[in-house]
C-alpha distance (Angstrom), angle and dihedral (degrees) to the residues before:
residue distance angle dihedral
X1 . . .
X2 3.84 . .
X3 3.67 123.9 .
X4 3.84 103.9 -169.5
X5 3.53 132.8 46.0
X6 3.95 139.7 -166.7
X7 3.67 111.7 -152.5
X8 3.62 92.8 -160.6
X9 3.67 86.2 64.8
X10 3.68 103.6 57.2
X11 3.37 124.4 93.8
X12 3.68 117.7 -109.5
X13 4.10 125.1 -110.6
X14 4.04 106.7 -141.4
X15 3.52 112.6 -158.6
X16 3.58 132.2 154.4
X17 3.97 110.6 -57.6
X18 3.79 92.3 -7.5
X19 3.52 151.3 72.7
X20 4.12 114.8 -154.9
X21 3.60 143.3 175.9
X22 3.44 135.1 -146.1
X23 3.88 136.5 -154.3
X24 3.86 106.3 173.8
X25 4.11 121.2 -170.2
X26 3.32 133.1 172.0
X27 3.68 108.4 -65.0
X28 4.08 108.6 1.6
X29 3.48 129.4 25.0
X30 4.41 136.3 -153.1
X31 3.50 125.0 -130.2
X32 3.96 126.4 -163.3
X33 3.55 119.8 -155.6
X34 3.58 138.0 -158.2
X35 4.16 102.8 178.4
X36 4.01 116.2 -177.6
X37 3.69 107.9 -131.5
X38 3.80 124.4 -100.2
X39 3.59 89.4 58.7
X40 3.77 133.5 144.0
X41 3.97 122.1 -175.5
X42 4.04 110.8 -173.1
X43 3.70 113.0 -171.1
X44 4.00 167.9 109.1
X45 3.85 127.6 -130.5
X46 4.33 120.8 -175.8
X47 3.94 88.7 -123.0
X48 4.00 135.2 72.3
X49 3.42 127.2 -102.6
X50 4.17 146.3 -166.4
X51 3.67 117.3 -162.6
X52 3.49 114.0 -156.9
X53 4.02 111.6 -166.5
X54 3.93 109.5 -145.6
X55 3.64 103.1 176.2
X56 3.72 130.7 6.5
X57 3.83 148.6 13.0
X58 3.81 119.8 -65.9
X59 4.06 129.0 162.0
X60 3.82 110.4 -130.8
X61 3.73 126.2 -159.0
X62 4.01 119.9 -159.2
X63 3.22 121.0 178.5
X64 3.33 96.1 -22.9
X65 4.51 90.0 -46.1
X66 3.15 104.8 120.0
X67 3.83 121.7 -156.8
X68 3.97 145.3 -178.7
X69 3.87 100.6 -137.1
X70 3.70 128.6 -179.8
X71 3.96 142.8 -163.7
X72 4.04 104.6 -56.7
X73 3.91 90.2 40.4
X74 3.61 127.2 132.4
X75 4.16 120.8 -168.7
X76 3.33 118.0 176.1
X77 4.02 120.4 -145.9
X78 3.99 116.0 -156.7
X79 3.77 121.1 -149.1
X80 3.96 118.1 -80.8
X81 4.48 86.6 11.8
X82 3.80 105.9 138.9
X83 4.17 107.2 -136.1
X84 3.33 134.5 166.5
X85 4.21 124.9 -149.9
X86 4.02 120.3 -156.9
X87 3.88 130.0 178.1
X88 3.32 131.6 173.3
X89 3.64 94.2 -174.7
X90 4.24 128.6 57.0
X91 4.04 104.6 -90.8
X92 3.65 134.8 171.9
X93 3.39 126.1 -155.3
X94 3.61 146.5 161.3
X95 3.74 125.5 -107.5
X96 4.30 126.4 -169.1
X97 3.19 120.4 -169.2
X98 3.73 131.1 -163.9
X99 3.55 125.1 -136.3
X100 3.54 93.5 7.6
X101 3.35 121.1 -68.6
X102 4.69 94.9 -134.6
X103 4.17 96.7 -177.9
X104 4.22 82.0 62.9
X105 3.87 91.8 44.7
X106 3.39 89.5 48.9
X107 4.33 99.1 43.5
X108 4.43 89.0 -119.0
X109 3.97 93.5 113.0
């Protein structure tokens, strides 16, 4: 298994207004972000999440909280929670995922 990682060396995931990468271990996994702005993402997933917003603005609904967070933030997403993410500005952010999260792995979600 490797222990370090170079983001600049991973190859990017394109999907539909955004550009992640993945570094998957054993039992969690991190996703980086790069979202365009004007984006909306509506939806549950059966594992837990952080979010960890590097650059930007974004408004974050949890479970029907909703939330202006900025750069520095942390939210954290339990199992099964309905929540919502909308920008209207490019961010990037990080997202970790525990267990792992397969529709990312495999570019479906």
């Amino acid at each position: 298994m490797q222990h370090f990682y170079d983001l600049d060396e991973i190859q990017a995931q394109d999907m539909p207004g955004r550009k992640r990468k993945l570094i998957v271990g054993k039992d969690m996994m991190l996703v980086f972000v790069e979202r365009e702005g004007a984006t909306e993402q509506d939806h549950t997933h059966d594992v837990e999440q952080f979010v960890l917003l590097l650059e930007g603005n974004a408004r974050l609904t949890i479970d029907g909280e909703t939330r202006d967070i900025k750069a520095g933030q942390v939210a954290h997403i339990p199992k099964g929670v309905p929540h919502q993410l909308h920008t209207d500005t490019p961010i990037r952010y990080l997202g970790i995922y525990t267990p792992l999260r397969e529709a990312v792995i495999k570019a479906e979600a």
